[in-house]
ZAMARGU-4260 file (C-alpha; in steps of 0.2 Angstrom, whole numbers, plus 5000, padded with zeros to 4 digits):
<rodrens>
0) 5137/5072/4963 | 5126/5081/4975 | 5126/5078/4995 | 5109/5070/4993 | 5115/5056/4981
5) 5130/5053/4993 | 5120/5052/5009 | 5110/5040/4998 | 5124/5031/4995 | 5133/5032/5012
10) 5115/5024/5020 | 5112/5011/5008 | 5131/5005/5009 | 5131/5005/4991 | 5148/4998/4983
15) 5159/5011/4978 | 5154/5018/4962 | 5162/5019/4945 | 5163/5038/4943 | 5158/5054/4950
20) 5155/5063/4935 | 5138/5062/4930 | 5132/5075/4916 | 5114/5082/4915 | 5105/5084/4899
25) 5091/5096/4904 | 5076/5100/4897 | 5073/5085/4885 | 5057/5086/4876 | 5049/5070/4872
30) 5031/5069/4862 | 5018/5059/4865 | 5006/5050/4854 | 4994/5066/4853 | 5011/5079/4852
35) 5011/5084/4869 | 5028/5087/4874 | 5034/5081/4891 | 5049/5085/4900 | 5064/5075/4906
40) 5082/5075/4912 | 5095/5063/4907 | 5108/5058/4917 | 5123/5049/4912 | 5142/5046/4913
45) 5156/5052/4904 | 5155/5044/4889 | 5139/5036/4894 | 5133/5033/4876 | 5126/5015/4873
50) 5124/5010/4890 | 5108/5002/4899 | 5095/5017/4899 | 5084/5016/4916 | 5067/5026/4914
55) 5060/5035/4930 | 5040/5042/4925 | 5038/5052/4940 | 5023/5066/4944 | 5031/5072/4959
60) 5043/5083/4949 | 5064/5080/4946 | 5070/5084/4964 | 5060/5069/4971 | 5068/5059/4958
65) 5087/5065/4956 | 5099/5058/4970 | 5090/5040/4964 | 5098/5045/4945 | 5115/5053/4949
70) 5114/5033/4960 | 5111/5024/4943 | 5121/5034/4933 | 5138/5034/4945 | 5135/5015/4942
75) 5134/5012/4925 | 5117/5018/4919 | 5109/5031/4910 | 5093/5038/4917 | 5080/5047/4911
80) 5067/5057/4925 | 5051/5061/4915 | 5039/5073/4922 | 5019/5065/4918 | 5009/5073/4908
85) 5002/5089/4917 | 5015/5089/4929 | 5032/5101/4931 | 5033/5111/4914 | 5026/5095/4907
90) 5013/5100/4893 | 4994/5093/4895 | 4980/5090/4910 | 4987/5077/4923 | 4973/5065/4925
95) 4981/5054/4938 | 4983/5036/4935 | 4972/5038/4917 | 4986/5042/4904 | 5000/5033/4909
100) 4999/5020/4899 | 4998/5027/4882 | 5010/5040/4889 | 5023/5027/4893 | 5023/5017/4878
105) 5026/5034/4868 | 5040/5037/4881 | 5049/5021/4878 | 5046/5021/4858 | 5056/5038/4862
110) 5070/5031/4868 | 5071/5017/4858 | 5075/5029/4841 | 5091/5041/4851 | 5108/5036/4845
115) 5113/5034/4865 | 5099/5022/4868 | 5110/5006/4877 | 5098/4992/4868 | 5094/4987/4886
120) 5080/4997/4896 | 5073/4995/4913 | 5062/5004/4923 | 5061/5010/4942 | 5050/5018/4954
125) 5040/5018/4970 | 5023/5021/4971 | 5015/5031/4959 | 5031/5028/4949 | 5028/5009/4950
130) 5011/5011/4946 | 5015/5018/4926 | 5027/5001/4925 | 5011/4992/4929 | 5004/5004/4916
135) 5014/5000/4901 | 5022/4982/4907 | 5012/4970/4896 | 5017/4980/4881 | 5034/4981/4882
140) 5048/4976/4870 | 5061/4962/4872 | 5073/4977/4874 | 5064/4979/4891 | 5076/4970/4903
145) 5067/4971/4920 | 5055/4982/4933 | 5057/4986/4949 | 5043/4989/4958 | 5044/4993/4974
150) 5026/4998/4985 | 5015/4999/4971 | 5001/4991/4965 | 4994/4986/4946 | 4975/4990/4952
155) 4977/5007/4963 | 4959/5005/4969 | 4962/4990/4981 | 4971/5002/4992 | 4958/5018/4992
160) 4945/5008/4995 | 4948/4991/5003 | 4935/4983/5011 | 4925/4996/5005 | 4927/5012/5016
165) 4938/5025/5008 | 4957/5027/5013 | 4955/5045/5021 | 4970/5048/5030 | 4981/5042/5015
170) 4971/5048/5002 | 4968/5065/5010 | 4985/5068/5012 | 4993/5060/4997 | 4977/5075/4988
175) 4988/5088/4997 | 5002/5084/4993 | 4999/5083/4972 | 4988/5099/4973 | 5000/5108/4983
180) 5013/5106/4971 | 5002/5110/4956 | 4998/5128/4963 | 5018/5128/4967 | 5015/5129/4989
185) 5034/5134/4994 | 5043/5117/5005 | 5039/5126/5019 | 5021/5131/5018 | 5017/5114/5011
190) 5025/5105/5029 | 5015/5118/5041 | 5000/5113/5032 | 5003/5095/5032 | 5004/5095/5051
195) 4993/5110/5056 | 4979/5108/5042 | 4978/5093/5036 | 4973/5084/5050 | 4957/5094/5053
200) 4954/5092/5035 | 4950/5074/5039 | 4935/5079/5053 | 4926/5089/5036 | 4906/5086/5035
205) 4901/5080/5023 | 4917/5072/5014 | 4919/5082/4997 | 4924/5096/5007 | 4940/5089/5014
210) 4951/5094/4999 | 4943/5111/4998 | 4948/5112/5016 | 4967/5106/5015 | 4970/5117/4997
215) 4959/5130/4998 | 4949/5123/4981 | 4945/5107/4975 | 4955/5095/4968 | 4948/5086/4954
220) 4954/5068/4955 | 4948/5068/4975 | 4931/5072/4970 | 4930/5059/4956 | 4940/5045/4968
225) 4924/5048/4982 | 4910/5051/4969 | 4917/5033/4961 | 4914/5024/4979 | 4908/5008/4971
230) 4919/4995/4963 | 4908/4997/4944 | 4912/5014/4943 | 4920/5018/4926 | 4935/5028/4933
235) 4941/5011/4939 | 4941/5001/4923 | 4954/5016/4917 | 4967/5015/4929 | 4966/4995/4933
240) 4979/4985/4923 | 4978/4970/4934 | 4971/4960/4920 | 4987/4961/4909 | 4999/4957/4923
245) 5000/4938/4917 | 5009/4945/4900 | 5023/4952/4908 | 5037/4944/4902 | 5053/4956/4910
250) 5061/4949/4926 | 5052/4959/4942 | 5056/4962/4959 | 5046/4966/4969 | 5046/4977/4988
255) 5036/4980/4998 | 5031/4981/5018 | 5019/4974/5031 | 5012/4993/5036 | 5012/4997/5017
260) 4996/5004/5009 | 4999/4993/4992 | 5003/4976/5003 | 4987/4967/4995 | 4988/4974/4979
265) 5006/4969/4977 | 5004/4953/4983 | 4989/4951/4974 | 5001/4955/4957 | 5017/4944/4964
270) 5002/4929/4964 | 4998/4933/4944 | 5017/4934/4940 | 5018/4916/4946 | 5003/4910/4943
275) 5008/4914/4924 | 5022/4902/4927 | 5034/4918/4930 | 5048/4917/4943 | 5045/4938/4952
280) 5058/4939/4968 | 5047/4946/4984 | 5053/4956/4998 | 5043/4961/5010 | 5049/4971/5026
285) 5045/4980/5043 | 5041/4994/5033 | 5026/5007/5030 | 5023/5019/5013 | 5036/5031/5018
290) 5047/5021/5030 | 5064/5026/5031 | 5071/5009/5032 | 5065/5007/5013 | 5081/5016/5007
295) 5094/5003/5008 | 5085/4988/4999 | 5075/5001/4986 | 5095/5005/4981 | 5102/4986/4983
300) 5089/4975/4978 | 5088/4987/4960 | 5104/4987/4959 | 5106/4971/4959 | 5092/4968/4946
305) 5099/4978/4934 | 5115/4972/4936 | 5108/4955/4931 | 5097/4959/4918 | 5104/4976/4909
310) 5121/4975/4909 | 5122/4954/4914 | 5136/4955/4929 | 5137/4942/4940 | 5128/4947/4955
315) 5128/4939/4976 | 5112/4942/4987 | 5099/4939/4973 | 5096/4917/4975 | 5081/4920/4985
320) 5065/4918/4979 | 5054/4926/4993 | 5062/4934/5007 | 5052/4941/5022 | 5055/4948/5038
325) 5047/4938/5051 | 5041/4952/5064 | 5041/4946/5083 | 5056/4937/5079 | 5066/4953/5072
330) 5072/4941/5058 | 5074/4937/5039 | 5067/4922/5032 | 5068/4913/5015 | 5054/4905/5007
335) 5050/4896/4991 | 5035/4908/4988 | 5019/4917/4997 | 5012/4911/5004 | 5019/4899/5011
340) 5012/4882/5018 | 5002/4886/5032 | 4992/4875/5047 | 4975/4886/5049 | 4974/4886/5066
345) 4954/4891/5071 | 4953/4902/5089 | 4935/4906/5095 | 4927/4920/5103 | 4920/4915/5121
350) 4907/4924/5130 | 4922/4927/5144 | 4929/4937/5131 | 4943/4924/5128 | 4948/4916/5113
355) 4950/4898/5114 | 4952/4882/5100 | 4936/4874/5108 | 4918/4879/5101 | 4909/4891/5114
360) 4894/4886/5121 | 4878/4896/5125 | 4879/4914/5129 | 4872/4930/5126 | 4880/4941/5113
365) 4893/4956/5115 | 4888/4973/5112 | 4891/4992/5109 | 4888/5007/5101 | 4896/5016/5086
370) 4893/5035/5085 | 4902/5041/5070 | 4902/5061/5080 | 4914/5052/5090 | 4922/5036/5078
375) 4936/5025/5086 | 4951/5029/5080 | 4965/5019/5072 | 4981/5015/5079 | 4991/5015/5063
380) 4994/4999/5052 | 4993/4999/5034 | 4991/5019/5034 | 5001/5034/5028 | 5005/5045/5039
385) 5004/5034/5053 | 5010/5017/5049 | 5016/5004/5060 | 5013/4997/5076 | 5007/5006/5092
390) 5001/5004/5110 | 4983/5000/5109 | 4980/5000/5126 | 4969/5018/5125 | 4961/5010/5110
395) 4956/4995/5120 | 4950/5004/5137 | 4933/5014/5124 | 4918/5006/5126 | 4915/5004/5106
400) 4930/4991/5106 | 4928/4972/5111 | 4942/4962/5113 | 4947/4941/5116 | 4961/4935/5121
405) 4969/4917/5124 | 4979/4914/5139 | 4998/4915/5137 | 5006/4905/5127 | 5015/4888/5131
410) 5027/4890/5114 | 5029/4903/5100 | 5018/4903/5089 | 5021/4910/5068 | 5008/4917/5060
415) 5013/4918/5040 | 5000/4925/5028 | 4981/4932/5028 | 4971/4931/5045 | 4952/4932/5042
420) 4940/4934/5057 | 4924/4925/5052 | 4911/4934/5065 | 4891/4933/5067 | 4885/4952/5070
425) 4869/4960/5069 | 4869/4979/5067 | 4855/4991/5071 | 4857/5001/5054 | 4858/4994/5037
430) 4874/5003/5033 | 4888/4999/5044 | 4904/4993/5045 | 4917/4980/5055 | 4934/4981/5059
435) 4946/4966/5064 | 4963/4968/5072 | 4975/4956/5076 | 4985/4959/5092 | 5001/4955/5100
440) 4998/4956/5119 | 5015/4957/5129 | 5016/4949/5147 | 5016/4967/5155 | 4998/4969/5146
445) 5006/4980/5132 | 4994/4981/5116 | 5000/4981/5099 | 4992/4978/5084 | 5000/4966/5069
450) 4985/4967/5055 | 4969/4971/5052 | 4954/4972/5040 | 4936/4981/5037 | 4923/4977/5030
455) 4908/4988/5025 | 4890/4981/5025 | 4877/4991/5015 | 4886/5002/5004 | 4872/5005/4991
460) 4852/5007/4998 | 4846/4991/4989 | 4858/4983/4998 | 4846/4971/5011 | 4855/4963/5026
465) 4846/4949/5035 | 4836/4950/5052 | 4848/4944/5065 | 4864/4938/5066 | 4874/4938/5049
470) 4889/4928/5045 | 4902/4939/5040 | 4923/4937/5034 | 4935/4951/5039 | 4949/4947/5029
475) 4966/4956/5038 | 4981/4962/5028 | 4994/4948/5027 | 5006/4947/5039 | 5022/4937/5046
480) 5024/4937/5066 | 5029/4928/5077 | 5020/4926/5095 | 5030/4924/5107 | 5031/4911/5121
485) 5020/4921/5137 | 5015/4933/5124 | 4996/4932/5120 | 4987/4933/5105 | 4972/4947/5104
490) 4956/4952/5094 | 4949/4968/5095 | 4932/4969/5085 | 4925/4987/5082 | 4916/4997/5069
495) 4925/5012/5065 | 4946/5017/5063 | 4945/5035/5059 | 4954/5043/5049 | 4962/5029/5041
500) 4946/5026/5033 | 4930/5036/5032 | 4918/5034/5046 | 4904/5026/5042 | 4886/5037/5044
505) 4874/5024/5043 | 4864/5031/5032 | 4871/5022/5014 | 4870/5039/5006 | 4883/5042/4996
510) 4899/5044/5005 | 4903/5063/4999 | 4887/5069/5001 | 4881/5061/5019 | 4881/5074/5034
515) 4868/5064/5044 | 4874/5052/5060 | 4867/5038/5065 | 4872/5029/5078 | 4874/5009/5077
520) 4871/4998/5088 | 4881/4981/5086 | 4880/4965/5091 | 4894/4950/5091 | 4888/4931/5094
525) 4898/4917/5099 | 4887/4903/5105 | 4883/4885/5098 | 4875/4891/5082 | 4885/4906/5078
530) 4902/4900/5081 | 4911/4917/5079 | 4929/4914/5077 | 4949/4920/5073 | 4956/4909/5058
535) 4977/4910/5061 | 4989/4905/5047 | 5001/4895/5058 | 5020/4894/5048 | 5026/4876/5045
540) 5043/4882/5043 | 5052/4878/5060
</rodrens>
């Protein structure tokens, strides 16, 4: 048992485990369907033969994975950590997100056949790692008892490109990560780097040079994920499995956070599952990508689930159906689904830079200016690194920001699901984009944001916008906060949140190629005819 595995423990509170022992069988090869050999570990118990197996497909190598198996293994399981193809002493060309299908149904054929497989197999992972159970899912066996798939996504694209920009920030630094590893970059070197280099990577002009920047070379799935900006690009057929999640059949639960990158895409799968007439668990937390806080339910809530379904022990915590923790209100709530029944609650934009529930009248619109040499930044959100929420007050006080705000509020006020602002804009440039942010603002004039969304207008050159004001939807990342009593309820309305996504250059050139900036000048209406307006999903529950 290394220290890692028993901090693991010790913070997740984890009951006590069966045995200590756990033995390591290092260095398994395992072919795929073309005789690539991949690498794995097993992990197992004394006399661990015959018991549930869980599978771990990881391209982040075995150390990443290994206090999660001596866990499992300490608890009744064997595990077995497989490197993807391509990736630590694994044989092949890692093509991230494009083999791990047919990889994975190799993988588990595999382990069907050994005399120590348990009849019983389920599988675990965040990320990435739940990505290839996505991958493989709709053509599992019966003997595959259950999925855990924590922070992850069936359709990867929905988070590199949502609403259209490109996730730089995450994307950038996720790149750094992978190719640092594949040219072996020492622990160390890789964490001066992350917080030295990397962030002047994501300044780079024009965009295909930020992974040159961050590695010293090109990394090749960076420069296919930004010359693939368009949702019809054939790179995105070969990593989407969203269409086949209505076949899986193996009980799934699902984790995830408000501030995670994959919130909409996992939500977006949890709606399949039950849409199919499937019965997924949901948890959904105060957590971003990498939060720290993800320990404890990632170890109990798979636990559980395996308990159930791979070695069928009765089990306590697991009757819920969704459970999600209602931010404002610091507390967790049960719900028959997601989302939940909701009242939409319709707020406008007023020329007085209120938001109100009665129509505006006449007025003129609001303005300013986008210059993408100096973009507004982001405050965080669903980003990685940099998740969560922060004082926007700084944010607020550029002249590139609007913002509309009620008066404080007479009661609280729960907000449960996806917030869309509906806005009439005009822009100065063809290509341009908006940004819409919900806001919590405190009675001392605190700031801080809760959701928000993007849209791009313009992405390709035959792309023609109307002359004059243009009805748009933001649609926000789903949320669940409470507002509370004297607390009042913000929009900020801008065109840029660099570097969690790519500035926009106004030019609709293609987004690695474009060095040229334009400078946008925007307009927001909210008058009689152009009733702009924030569209609040107001919980029924209390």
């Amino acid at each position: 048992m290394s220290f890692l595995s028993w901090t693991f423990s010790r913070v997740a509170k984890l009951d006590r485990p069966i045995t200590r022992r756990v033995q390591v069988e290092r260095g398994v090869r395992i072919p795929m369907a073309d005789g690539t050999l991949s690498v794995a570990n097993r992990y197992f118990p004394s006399n661990g033969e015959g018991l549930p197996v869980i599978l771990i497909r990881t391209p982040y190598g075995q150390s990443r994975s290994k206090p999660y198996a001596e866990v499992f293994a300490q608890r009744g399981y064997q595990v077995v950590v497989q490197c993807c193809r391509g990736t630590s002493g694994s044989q092949g060309e890692w093509l991230p997100f494009q083999t791990d299908r047919e990889d994975g149904v190799a993988t588990i054929s595999w382990i069907r056949r050994q005399p120590w497989f348990g009849a019983k197999l389920g599988m675990f992972g965040q990320s990435y790692m739940g990505f290839v159970q996505w991958a493989v899912a709709a053509d599992l066996p019966e003997e595959i008892g259950a999925l855990a798939l924590q922070i992850t996504a069936s359709a990867p694209r929905e988070m590199m490109f949502a609403g259209g920009p490109f996730a730089l920030r995450t994307m950038a630094a996720w790149t750094h990560l992978v190719g640092s590893q594949a040219q072996g970059v020492s622990n160390l070197r890789y964490t001066v780097q992350h917080f030295l280099k990397v962030p002047k990577a994501y300044n780079q002009t024009p965009l295909s040079e930020v992974d040159r920047f961050a590695l010293g070379q090109h990394f090749p799935f960076f420069q296919q994920m930004i010359e693939s900006e368009h949702d019809d690009a054939p790179l995105w057929r070969a990593m989407d499995f969203s269409d086949r999640v209505a076949e899986v059949k193996a009980p799934a639960h699902f984790l995830t956070g408000w501030f995670d990158i994959f919130l909409r895409g996992q939500l977006a799968d949890y709606a399949r599952l039950r849409d199919a007439g499937r019965a997924p668990q949901l948890m959904i937390g105060p957590w971003g990508h990498t939060s720290p806080g993800l320990l404890k339910p990632v170890f109990r809530e798979s636990l559980r689930l395996f308990d159930a379904h791979l070695r069928e022990l009765p089990t306590t915590g697991t009757e819920y159906s969704v459970r999600v923790f209602l931010m404002g209100a610091r507390e967790w709530v049960d719900l028959p689904t997601w989302p939940p029944d909701t009242r939409p609650t319709t707020l406008y934009l007023q020329s007085n830079k209120m938001l109100t529930e009665s129509a505006p009248g006449d007025g003129p619109p609001d303005r300013y200016r986008f210059d993408p040499r100096d973009p507004t930044p982001d405050p965080g959100g669903n980003s990685d690194p940099g998740f969560g929420s922060h004082d926007n007050r700084k944010l607020e006080a550029r002249s590139d920001v609007l913002t509309y705000t009620t008066k404080a509020l007479s009661s609280d006020v729960d907000v449960m699901g996806t917030v869309v602002a509906e806005l009439y804009v005009n822009s100065s440039l063809e290509a341009t984009d908006f940004v819409a942010r919900l806001c919590d603002v405190s009675p001392r004039g605190k700031s801080t944001n809760v959701c928000d969304g993007v849209l791009r207008l313009g992405a390709r050159n035959t792309d023609r916008r109307p002359t004059g004001p243009q009805k748009i939807g933001v649609e926000m990342w789903p949320t669940a906060y409470r507002f509370r009593m004297g607390h009042r309820i913000r929009l900020q309305v801008a065109s840029g949140a660099h570097p969690r996504f790519a500035r926009n250059f106004g030019s609709g050139e293609p987004i690695g190629s474009a060095t040229v900036f334009n400078v946008a000048e925007q307009e927001v209406f909210h008058d009689q005819d152009h009733q702009s307006a924030l569209i609040l999903p107001v919980g029924l529950m209390r």
